[in-house]
N, C-alpha and C positions, 0 to 999 in steps of 0.2 A: 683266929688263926686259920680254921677250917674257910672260912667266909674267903679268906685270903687266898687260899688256895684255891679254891674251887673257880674266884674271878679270872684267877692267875692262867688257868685251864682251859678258860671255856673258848673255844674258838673265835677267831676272831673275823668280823666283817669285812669281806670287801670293800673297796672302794666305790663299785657298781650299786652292792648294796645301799651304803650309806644317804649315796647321793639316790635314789631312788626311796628312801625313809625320807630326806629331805622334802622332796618333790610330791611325795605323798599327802592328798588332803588343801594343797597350796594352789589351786588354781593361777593366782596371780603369778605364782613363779613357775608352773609349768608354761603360761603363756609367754615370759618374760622369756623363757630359756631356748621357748621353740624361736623366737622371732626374733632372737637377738645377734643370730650369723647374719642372717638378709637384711638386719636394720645395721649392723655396724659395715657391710658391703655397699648398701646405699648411701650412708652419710662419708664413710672415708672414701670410697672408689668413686661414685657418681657426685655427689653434693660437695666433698673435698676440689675434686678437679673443676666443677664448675665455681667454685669461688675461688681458684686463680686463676681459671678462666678470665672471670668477673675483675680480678686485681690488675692482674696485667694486660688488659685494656688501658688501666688509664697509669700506664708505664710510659717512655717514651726510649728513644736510643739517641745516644750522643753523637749528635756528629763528626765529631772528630776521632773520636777512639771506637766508635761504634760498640759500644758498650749498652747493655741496658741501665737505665736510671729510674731506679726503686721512688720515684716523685709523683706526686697526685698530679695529672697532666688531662685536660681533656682536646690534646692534638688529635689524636689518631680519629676522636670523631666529627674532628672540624674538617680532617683530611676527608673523611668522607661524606660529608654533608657536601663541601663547596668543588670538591675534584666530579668534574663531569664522568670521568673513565668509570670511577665507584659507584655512581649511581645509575649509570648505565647496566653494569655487571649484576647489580642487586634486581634492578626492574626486569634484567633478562632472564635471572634466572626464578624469580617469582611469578612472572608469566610462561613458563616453560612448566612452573609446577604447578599450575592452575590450569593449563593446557592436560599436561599428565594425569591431574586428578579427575577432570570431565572426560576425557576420553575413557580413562577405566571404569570411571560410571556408567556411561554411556553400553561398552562393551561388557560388565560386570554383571549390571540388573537382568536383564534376561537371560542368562547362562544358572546366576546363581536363582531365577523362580524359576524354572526349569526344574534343576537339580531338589527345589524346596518342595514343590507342589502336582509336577508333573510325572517327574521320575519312579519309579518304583524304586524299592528297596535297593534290590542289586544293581540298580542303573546308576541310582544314587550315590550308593558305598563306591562304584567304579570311579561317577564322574569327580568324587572328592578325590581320590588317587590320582587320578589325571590334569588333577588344578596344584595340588602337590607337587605333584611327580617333575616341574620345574625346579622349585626351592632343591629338590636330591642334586643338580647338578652345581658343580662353583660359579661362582658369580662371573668370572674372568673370561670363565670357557663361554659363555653365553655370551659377554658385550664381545670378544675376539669371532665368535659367530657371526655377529648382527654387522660387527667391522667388514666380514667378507662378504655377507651379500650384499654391502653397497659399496663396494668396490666396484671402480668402473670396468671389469672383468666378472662381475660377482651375480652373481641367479637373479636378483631385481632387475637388471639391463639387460639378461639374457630374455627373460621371461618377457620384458617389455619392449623387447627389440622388433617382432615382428608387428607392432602395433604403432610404428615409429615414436615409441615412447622410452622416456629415459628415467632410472631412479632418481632420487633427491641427492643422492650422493653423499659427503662429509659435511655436516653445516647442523644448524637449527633444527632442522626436520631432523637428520638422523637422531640427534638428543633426545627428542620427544617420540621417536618412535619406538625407539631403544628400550627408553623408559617407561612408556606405557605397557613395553611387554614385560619388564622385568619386576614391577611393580603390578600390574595387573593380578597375580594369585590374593595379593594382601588387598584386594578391593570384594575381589569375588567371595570369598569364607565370611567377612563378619558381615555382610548381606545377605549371603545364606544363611546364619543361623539367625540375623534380624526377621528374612520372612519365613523362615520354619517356627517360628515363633507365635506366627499371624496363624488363628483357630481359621478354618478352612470351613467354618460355619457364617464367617462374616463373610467372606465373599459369596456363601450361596447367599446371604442374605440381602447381598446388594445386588447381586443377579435376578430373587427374585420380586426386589422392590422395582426393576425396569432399568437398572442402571447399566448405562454399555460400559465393555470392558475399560474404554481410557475412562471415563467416569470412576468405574470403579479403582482403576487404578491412581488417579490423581487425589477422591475421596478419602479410597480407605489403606492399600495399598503404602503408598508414599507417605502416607504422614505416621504411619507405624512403622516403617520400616527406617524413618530417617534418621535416628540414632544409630544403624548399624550403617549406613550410609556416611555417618561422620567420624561414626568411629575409623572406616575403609580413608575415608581422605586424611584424616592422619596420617598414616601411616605412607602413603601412596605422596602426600605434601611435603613431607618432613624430609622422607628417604630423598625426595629429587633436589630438595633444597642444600642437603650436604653432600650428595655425589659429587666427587670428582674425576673419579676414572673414565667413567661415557662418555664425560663433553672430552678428555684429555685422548677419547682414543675413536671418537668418530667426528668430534670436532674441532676448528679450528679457533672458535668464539671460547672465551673466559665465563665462566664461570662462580660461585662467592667460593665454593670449594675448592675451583685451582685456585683464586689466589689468597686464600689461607693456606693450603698446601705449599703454593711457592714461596710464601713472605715466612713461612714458621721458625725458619734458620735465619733469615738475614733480618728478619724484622718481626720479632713476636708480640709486642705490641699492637702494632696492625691487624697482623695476624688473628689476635684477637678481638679487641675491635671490630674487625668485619666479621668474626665470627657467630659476634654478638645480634647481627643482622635477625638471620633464621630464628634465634629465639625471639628477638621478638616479634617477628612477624608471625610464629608461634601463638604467641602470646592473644596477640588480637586477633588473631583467626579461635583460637577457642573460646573467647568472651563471645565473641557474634554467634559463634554456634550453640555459646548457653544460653546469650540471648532469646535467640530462635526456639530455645527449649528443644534442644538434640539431647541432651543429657537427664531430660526429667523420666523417661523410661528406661533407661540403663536398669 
């Protein structure tokens, strides 16, 4: 009876408590617990919508009621295999992001060895703020910027007026220049911290084996640095492959992302189906770059 009481008495645990007596000693389910928000966000939000991504692609709509038809169909990618327009749009716009990608290479590698090797401290912490300091403003306010200076009124014809020269104007060039600037930060960061990674002992060392700098650069330089190099064209690939706003607001060329944007309402089948494009040309741009062994020093 005493026994009884005394149980009856004794304060009782919280909830916080309980589950942290739980948690306690259990490795596998403190891990399970931590990683179980970000793994149920990835499988229902990202992996959910890309397998009806995946589904309705091979949907079709009725012609006559314009209804979607829940039927295993492979139209939408015969529509685009044999329709000239679709395969036009796809090759324009995977040479636009292959355009994109060499350009920010090109402009990327020597800002970010600079920043890696050259810089001091404080020049360094600065010039990361200032490769930043892009990504702070919205994305809109910048392509409506880059709309005005090629306007035919706009500071590129101003500036090139007394040179009897004239900008590019609205077309293909503006897309890729657009892009290159607006993609340009996500080239330059993971190349810098690719060669802040390179010991600054190798390069004395091929300096003072006789090697000139592009030697050493083609040697030793690039072939350690080109995993942050690949990891930069993802990103700088992938983004121009899905843009649609740039080409919708400095050009007058199509796009894979306008016309998934345009077909999503009248024809989401399609829609999808072309959507499916950039994945996989995804897809084989990262097999050749593991080919390559970019991914063996990650």
């Amino acid at each position: 009876m005493e026994a009884a009481d005394a149980l009856a008495s004794a304060p009782k645990r919280s909830v916080g408590r309980r589950l942290a007596d739980l948690f306690h000693g259990r490795g596998w389910l403190q891990v399970g617990g931590l990683l179980s928000g970000p793994l149920a966000w990835l499988v229902i939000g990202y992996l959910g919508s890309l397998a009806v991504l995946l589904a309705a692609a091979f949907w079709n709509v009725s012609a006559l009621t314009g209804e979607i038809s829940q039927t295993f169909s492979l139209d939408n990618f015969k529509t685009l295999i044999n329709d000239s327009v679709y395969r036009t749009i796809a090759w324009r716009t995977v040479r636009v992001a292959g355009l994109v990608t060499i350009t920010d290479v090109i402009l990327a590698f020597p800002i970010a060895f600079y920043m890696a090797k050259v810089a001091s401290r404080k020049a360094q912490a600065a010039l990361v703020v200032a490769v930043l300091m892009p990504l702070w403003s919205f994305y809109l306010v910048k392509v409506y910027a880059w709309r005005t200076m090629l306007s035919a009124n706009g500071v590129i014809n101003w500036a090139l007026g007394p040179l009897d020269l004239h900008g590019p104007g609205y077309g293909i060039t503006a897309v890729w220049l657009v892009m290159s600037y607006l993609w340009l930060p996500y080239m330059i960061l993971p190349i810098f911290a690719g060669l802040e990674r390179i010991p600054n002992s190798l390069l004395s060392a091929s300096e003072d084996l006789g090697a000139s700098p592009f030697t050493t650069f083609r040697r030793v330089i690039l072939p350690l640095s080109f995993p942050a190099v690949v990891a930069g064209s993802i990103f700088t690939f992938s983004l121009t492959m899905g843009d649609y706003i740039t080409p919708e607001l400095v050009s007058n060329s199509q796009f894979i992302g306008n016309v998934v944007y345009d077909n999503i309402t009248n024809n989401l089948p399609l829609a999808s189906a072309f959507a499916v494009v950039p994945i996989i040309v995804m897809v084989i741009y990262l097999l050749i770059a593991r080919r390559l062994g970019a991914f063996e020093h990650l």
